[in-house]
N, C-alpha and C positions, 0 to 999 in steps of 0.2 A: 784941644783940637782932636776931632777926629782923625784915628788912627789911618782910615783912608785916603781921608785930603792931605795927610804926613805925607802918605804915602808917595800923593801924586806931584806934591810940591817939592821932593824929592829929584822924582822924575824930570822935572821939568829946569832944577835947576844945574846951569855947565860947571866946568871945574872950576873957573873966577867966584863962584857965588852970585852968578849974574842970574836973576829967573826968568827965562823966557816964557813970555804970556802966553805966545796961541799953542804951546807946545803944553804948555796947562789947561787950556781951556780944550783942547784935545783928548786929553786924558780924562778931563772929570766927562766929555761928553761921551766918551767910551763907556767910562765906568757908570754913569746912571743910563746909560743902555743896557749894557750887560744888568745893570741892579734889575730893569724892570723886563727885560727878559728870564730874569730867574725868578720875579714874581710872579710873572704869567704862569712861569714852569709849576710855581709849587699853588700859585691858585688852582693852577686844572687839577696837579694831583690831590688837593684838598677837595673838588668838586668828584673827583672821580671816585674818593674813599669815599663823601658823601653820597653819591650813588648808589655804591657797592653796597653802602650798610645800610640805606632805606630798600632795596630790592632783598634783602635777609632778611631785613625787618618783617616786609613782606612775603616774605615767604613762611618765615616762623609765624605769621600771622595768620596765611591761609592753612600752614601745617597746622596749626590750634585749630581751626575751623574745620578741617578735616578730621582730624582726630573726633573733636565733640559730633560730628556729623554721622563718621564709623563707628563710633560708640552707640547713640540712638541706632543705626542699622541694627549693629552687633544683637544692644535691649531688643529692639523689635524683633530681632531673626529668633533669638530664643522663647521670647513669649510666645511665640506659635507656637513651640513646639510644646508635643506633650507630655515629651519625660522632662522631669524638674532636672535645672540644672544649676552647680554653683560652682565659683570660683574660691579656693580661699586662700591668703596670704601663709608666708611660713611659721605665722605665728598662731594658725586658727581661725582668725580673722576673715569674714565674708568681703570679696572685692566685689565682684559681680554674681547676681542670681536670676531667677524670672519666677513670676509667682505661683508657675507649680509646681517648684524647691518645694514650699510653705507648707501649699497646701497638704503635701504628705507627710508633714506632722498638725495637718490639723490646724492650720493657720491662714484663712482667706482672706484677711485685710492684714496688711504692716504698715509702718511707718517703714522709712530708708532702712534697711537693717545691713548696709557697708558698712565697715570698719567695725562690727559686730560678732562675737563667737557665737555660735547658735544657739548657745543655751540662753545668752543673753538678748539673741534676736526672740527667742519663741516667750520669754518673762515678758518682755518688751509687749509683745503681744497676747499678754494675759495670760499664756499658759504658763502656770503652775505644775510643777510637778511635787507630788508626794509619795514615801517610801510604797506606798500601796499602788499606785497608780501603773496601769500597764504598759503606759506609754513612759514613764521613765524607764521602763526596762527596755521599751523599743531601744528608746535614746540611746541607754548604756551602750548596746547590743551595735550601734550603728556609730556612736565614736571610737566603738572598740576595734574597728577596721584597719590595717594599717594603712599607714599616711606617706610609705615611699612604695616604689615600684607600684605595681598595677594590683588590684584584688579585685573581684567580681563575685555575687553569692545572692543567692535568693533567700528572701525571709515572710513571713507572713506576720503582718502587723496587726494591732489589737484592730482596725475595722475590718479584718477579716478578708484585704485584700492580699494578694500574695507582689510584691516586688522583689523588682532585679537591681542591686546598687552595684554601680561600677566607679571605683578609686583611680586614679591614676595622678601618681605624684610631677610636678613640674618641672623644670628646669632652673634652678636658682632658686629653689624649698616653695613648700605652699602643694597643693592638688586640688582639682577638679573632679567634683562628684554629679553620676547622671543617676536618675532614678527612672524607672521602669516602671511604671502597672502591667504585668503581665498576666493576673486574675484571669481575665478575656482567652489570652494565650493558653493558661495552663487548662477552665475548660474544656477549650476545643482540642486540646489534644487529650483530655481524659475522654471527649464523646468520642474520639477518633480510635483510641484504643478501646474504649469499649465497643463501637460498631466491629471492630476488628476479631471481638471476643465474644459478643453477645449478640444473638439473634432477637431483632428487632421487635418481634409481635408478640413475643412470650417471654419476653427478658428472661432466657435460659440461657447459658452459655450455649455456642452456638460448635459448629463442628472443628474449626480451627483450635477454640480452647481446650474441646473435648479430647482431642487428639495430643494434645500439649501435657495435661492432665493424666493421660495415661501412659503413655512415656515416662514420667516420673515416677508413679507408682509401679508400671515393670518394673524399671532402673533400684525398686527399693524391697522389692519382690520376694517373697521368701515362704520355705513354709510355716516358717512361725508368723510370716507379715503377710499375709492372703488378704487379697483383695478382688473385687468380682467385676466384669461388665452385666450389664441386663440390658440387652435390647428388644427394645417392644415397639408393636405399630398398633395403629389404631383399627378396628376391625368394622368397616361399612362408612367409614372415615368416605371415598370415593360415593358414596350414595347420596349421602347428604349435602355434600360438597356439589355434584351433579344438579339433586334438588332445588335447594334455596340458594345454592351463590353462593361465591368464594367470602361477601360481608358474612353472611353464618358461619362458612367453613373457618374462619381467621377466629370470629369467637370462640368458636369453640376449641379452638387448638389452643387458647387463651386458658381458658376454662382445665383445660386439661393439663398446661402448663402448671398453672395454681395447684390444682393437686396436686399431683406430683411432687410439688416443692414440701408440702403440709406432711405425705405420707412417709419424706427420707427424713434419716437421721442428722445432725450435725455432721459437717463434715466431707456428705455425698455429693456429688454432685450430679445434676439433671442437665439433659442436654436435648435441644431440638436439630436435628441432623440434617431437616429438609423434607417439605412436605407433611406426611403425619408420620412422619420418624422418629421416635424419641431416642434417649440413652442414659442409662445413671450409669456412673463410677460408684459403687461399694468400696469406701478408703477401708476400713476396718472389716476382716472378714473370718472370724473365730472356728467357724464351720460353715459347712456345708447349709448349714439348716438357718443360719444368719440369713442367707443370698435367699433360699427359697419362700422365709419368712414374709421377707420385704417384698417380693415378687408378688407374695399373692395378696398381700395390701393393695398394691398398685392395681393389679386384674380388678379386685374388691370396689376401689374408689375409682374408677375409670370407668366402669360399668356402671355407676348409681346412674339414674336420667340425669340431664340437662335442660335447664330451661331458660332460653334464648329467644328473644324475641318473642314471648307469648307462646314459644315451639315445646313441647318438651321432646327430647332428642336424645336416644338411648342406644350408644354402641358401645363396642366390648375394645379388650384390647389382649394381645399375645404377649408372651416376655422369654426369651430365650436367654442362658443364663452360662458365662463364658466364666471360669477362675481363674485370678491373677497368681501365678506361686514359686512362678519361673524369671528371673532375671534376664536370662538370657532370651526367652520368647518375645520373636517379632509383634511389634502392639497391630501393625495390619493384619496378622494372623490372627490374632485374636480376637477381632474385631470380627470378623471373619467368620472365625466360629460362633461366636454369639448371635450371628446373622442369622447359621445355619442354623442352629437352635432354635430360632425363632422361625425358622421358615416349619418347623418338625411340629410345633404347637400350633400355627397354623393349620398347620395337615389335621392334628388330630380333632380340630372338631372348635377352634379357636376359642380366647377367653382361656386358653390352657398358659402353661408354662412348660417346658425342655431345658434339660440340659446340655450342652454337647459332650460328645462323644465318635471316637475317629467313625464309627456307620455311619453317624450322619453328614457326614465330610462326600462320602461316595453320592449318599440319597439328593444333595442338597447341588453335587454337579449335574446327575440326571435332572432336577429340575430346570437348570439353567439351559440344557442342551434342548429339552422339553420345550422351552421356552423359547427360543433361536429357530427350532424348527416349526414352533408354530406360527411364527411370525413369518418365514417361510411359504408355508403351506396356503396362509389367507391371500397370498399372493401366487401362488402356484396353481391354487385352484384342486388343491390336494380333495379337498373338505365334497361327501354326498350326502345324499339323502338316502334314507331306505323306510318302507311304510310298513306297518303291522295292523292287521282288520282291526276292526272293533265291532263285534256281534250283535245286532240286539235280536234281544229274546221272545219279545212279543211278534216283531215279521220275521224272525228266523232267516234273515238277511243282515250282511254286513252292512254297516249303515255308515261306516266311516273308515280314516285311517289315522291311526298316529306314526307323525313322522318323526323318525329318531337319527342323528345325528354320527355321521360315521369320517373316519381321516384314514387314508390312505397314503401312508409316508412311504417313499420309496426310498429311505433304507428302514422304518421300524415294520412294516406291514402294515397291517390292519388295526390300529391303536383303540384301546379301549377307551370307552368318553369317563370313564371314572378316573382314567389317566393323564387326560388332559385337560376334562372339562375345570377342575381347580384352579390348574394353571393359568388357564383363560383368563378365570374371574379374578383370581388374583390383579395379575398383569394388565386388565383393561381390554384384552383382544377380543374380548364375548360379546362384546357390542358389534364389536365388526363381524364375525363369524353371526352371532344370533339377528343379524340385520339380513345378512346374506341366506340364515334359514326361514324368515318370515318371505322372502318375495320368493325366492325357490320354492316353497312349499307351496303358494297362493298361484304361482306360473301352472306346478304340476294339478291341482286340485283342479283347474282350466280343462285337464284333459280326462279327469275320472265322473264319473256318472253324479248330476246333477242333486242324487240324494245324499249323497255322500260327503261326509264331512271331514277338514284336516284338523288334526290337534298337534298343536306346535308348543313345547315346554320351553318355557322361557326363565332363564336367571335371572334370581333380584338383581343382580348387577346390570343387566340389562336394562330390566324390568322399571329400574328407579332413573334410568338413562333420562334426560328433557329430551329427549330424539325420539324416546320408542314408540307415542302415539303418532308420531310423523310414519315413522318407518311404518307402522302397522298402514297408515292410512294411504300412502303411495305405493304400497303393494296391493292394497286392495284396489287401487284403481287401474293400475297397470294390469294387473292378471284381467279383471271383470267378473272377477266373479262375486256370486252373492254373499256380504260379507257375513251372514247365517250360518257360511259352509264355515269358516274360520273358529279354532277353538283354541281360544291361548290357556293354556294350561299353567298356573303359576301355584308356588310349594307355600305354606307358612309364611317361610325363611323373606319372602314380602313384603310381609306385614309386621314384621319385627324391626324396631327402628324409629318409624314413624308410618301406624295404622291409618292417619287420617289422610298424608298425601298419598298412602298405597289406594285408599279407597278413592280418593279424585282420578284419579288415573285410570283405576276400574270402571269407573262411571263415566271416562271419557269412552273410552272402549266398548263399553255398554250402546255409548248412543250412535256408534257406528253400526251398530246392528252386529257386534262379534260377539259369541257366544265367551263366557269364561267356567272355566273348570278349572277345581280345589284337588291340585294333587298329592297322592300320600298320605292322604285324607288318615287321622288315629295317631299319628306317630309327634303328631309334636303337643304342649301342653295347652294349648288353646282353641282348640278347631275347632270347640261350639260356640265360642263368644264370635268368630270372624263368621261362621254360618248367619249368626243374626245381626250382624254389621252389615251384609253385603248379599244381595240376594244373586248368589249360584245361579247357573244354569247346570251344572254339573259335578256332582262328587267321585271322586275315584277310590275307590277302599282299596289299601294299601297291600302288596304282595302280601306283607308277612301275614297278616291275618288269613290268607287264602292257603299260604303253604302249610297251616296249622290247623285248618279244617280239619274233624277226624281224629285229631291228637287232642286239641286243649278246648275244653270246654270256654274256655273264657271268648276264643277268636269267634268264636259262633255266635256268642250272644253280641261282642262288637259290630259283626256283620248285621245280625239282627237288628241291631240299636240303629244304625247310620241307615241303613235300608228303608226302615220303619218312618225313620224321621222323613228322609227323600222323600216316601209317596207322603205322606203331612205336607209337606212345605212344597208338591211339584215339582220337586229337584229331583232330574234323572243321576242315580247310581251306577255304576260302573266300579264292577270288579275286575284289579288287575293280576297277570300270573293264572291266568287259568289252564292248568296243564293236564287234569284227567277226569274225566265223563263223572265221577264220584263227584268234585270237586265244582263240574256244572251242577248235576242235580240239584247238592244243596244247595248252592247261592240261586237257583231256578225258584227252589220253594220258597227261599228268602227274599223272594221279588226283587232280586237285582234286575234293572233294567237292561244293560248292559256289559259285555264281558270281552277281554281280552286277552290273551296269552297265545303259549305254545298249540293249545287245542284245536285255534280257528288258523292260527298258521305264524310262521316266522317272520320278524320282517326284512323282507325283501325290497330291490331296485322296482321302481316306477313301472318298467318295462315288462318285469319278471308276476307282477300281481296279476292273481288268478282267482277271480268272483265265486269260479264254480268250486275252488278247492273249500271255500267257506258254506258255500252250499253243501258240499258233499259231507261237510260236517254235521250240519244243521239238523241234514237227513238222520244222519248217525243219533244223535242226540235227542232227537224230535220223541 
């Protein structure tokens, strides 16, 4: 019997042992009430764990689909990218990578290589390593990394590209490695440093290095360790540059770079400082006669022609010459002197070489101050004119004037042109000042007698200007006068350089109807080859022959020679410096056409010229 119908028949029965029935049938109807209300109870809770565990289920089902879903992102996200990336377990072991891990050893197809050590993923994929092979040493070089904490290091790999590998160990063992091609990167900052260092057109080192450069060799300075600057420029550099355009001007400073590099020793170094600026450093300097050695190599090989474009193109260059010997000497100082050194070789006749020395520290601030006040003065209106006759012999009337070029500084006085005209040309103001003497002279020649003619001396610097056949041409139309009366007076110094654009530009001049005169005519080495180049309307035989009249036989027969030739060729002669009636006679006999100096009269302002004091000459002399 069931222990619960015991139970209830228990229940049911009084103390006689009598059993009451509905008192039984009460209790079992209790009791499979209550049974089937605790079966409901534990059906729900069995439907409601059932529940519970199918919404886990599903969840750990979408969590697996999520996972494999973030994984392919994760794969994808790294495949883009372009440094190689891996994952690897604490044992070595590759978990996750992207394929351009591989390919930086060299490996652009694999099978799966998870669960793979690398040497076993790259066998895997054919590569073999052998004790020779450069790439087992890569390998070596890049397991040799350490595997906890962080390390970072750049290496360059047998294809010659340069990478960055970066380690960083995990949390619960294993690390992650990124690799880098920074080849690209490390380039652009080598072009970046060398733009930094090296002037771009002449691959010289450029002013910043050059200055770098010497600073260390002060800092090492000694008189057993002498070391030199040499600063040099280029001489008519600005002419040519003028002429054909800056594409000529660039080659050639190309051109001049290469030398330079050919004629120093190991060691030196060559520098473009801007413009046609050069500068070596002399590292090694034994003597004095080391530095000047090398200097006049450089004068030597700077000066042979060029030829550019079909051009051939022949300027000089100067080299002033500064020694390194003092540690303690400021490198801008010394820079500085070698500047002024250079400005001194300049002075003397350029294609020279100087040294410095404390004179030239003083001579080289009067230039500078020279130079401020000329700049000055074209704006002050400092700058006149003054005219001196020119006689001719056959009407015994002045037949012209040359006008010469005076500065009126209010504080130097009356400045001499031998004192400033250099500086001009140097500096580039001679354009503007000899611009301002072609219309001033053609304005005044407006108001002197119709037969009379102006001669205006013109510098090559000017002279090679692309402007000066302009300037010549709108002053002749502004004054109105004939441009017959016009005589531009230009020296050799012209025609050295480049004879054949000096002759276009005389020929343009020419067909403006301006007369040209060769002045100084004797004094340089070529005055007969340019006589038969370019047909003169004028030669001028030079002071010094005339002051030697009487003294040296040799100036007589020069006069004779260039005289003789004029009347051959129709070229009118003129001798300049004529200061005493002896000194007319003979160049009379010698059929100078015409004469100029002290004898016929001084020159004098516009205002102050006197026709009759040239007459009263004529008288005298006649």
């Amino acid at each position: 019997m069931h222990r619960l119908l015991h139970r209830q028949l228990q229940k049911a029965t009084d103390e006689t042992g009598a059993l009451d029935l509905n008192t039984l049938l009460d209790l079992v109807d209790r009791a499979y009430g209550e049974y089937e209300l605790e079966s409901r109870r534990v059906d729900r809770a069995t439907q409601l764990m059932t529940d519970e565990l199918e919404t886990a289920n599903e969840k750990l089902r979408q969590s697996l689909r999520d996972l494999r879903e973030n994984g392919q992102r994760f794969q994808a996200t790294i495949e883009t990218l372009p440094h190689g990336i891996c994952l690897y377990d604490r044992d070595g072991h590759i978990c996750e990578y992207n394929r351009a891990y591989l390919t930086f050893f060299d490996v652009d197809k694999a099978n799966n290589a998870r669960g793979l050590s690398l040497v076993q993923a790259l066998e895997a994929a054919g590569r073999r390593m052998s004790a020779s092979n450069a790439r087992l040493m890569q390998l070596l070089e890049y397991l040799a990394i350490p595997k906890t904490g962080h390390s970072e290091g750049e290496y360059v790999w047998p294809s010659g590209r340069t990478v960055r590998v970066s380690r960083t160990g995990v949390e619960g063992g294993g690390y992650l490695d990124v690799i880098a091609d920074i080849t690209e990167s490390h380039l652009a900052r080598a072009t970046i440093e060398r733009m930094a260092n090296f002037d771009a057109l002449t691959e010289l080192a450029n002013r910043n290095l050059f200055q770098k450069r010497l600073a260390d060799l002060v800092a090492r300075a000694s008189a057993r360790s002498m070391a030199a600057i040499l600063s040099l420029d280029l001489d008519r550099f600005k002419a040519v540059n003028d002429l054909y355009g800056h594409g000529v001007g660039d080659a050639l400073l190309a051109k001049v770079a290469r030398r330079l590099v050919d004629v120093l020793r190991p060691g030196d170094l060559a520098a473009r400082l801007g413009g046609d600026e050069f500068a070596v450093l002399l590292e090694k300097v034994s003597a004095h006669h080391d530095a000047h050695q090398v200097a006049k190599r450089l004068v030597s090989h700077l000066s042979a022609p060029y030829e550019i474009d079909g051009l051939e193109i022949v300027i000089g260059a100067s080299v002033g010459i500064e020694f390194i010997d003092d540690p303690h000497a400021a490198p801008i100082d010394l820079m500085r002197h070698a500047d002024q050194a250079l400005y001194a070789a300049k002075r003397s006749g350029r294609n020279d070489i100087a040294v410095y020395d404390a004179k030239l520290h003083e001579t080289y601030l009067e230039r500078q101050q020279i130079e401020a006040d000329l700049r000055k003065a074209a704006q002050s209106r400092e700058f006149f004119l003054v005219y001196q006759p020119i006689f001719c012999v056959k009407s015994a009337r002045v037949c012209g004037y040359e006008a010469l070029l005076r500065w009126q500084s209010p504080v130097r006085g009356i400045v001499s042109p031998n004192e400033f005209i250099p500086v001009a040309e140097e500096t580039g103001i001679i354009e503007e000042i000899g611009s301002w003497v072609i219309r001033k002279a053609c304005k005044d020649a407006a108001a002197l007698p119709e037969h009379t003619t102006i001669a205006v001396n013109v510098s090559p610097v000017q002279f090679r200007s692309r402007a000066f056949v302009s300037v010549v041409t709108r002053a002749l139309q502004d004054s109105r006068i004939n441009p017959n009366r016009l005589e531009i007076e230009i020296t050799e110094g012209v025609m050295i350089g480049d004879a054949g654009e000096a002759l276009k530009i005389l020929r343009a001049l020419k067909a403006l109807g301006v007369r040209i005169s060769l002045d100084d005519f004797g004094t340089g080495y070529s005055s007969f080859s340019y006589i038969s180049a370019f047909p003169f309307d004028k030669i001028k035989i030079d002071q010094s022959f005339v002051r030697d009249l009487g003294q040296r036989s040799e100036s007589l027969a020069i006069i004779r020679a260039v005289s003789g030739m004029c009347s051959s060729l129709g070229i009118v002669s003129t001798a300049e410096g004529v200061e005493t009636e002896q000194q007319f006679e003979i160049l009379r006999t010698e059929h100078c056409d015409t004469m100029q100096g002290y004898l016929f009269g001084k020159p004098v302002a516009l205002n102050e010229l006197n026709v009759s004091n040239a007459d009263r000459v004529a008288a005298k002399v006649a």
